[in-house]
N, C-alpha and C positions, 0 to 999 in steps of 0.2 A: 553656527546659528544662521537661520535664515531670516528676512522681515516678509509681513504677510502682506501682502499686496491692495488689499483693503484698508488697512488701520496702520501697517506700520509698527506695528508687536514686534520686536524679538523673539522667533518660536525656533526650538529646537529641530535639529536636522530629522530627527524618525517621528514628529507629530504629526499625526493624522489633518490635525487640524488648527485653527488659532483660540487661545484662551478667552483674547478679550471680543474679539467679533464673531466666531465661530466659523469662520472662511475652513473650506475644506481642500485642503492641498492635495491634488491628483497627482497619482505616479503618471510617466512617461507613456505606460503602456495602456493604462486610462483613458489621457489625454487622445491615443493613436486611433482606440475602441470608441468615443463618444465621436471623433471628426467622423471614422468611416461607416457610422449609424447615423448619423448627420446627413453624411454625403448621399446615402442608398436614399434615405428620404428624400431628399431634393431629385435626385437620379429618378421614382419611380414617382412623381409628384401625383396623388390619388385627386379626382375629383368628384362632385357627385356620383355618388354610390358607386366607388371602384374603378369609375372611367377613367383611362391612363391617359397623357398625351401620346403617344406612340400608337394607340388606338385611333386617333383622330387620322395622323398622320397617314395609316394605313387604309381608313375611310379617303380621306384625299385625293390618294394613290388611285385606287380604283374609281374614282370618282373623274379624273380628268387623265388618266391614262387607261382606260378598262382593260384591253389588253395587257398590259403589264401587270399591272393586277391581277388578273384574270389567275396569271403563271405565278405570280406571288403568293395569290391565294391557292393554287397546289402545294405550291412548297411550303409555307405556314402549313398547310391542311396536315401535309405530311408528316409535320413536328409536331402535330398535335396543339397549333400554339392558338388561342383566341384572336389573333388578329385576323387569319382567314377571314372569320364571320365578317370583321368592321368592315375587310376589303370588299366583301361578296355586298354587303349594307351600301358600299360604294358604287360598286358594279350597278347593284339594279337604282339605284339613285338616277345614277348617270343616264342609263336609257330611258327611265320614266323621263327624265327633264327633256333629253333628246325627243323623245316622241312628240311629248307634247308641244317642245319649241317646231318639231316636224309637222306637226295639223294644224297651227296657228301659221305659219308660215306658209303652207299650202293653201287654208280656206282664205287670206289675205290675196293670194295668188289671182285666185280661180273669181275672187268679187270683184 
């Protein structure tokens, strides 16, 4: 006999579940399947509409490394993976800000 962990019942070893609370007792192999569908979730955490953290990460990347980027985003490109894109989103980020911080810097200069 086992007790349920809720109420404290005495329920039999092969019950699915508990009489007086209706607690549902997991097998083992259960228990391993809901942690690592648990885990994948927190691992691929989705944000508005599909945007991954790991997407951001790789906008980043290109954003304040562009060249490493740049090689990053070949090799994603390669694999076929969506990150390329965020890197490439980074890439041209980077040089619009650059330019633009380059003409303000400049017409500062020259007045």
């Amino acid at each position: 006999m086992k007790k349920c962990p809720t109420c404290g019942n005495a329920v039999l070893e092969n019950d699915k579940s508990c009489d007086m609370c209706g607690y549902v007792f997991m097998s083992q192999q259960e228990k391993e399947e809901k942690l690592n569908d648990s885990m994948s979730k927190v691992k691929y955490q989705n944000y508005a509409d599909g945007f991954q953290m790991e997407y951001l990460y790789a906008m980043l990347l290109g954003f304040f490394l562009p060249f490493v980027g740049f090689v990053a985003m070949i090799y994603w490109y390669m694999k076929v993976d969506k990150k390329s894109r965020y890197v490439l989103y980074g890439i041209l980020a980077s040089i619009l800000v650059g330019s633009l911080f380059y003409m303000i810097m400049n017409g500062l200069a020259s007045a």
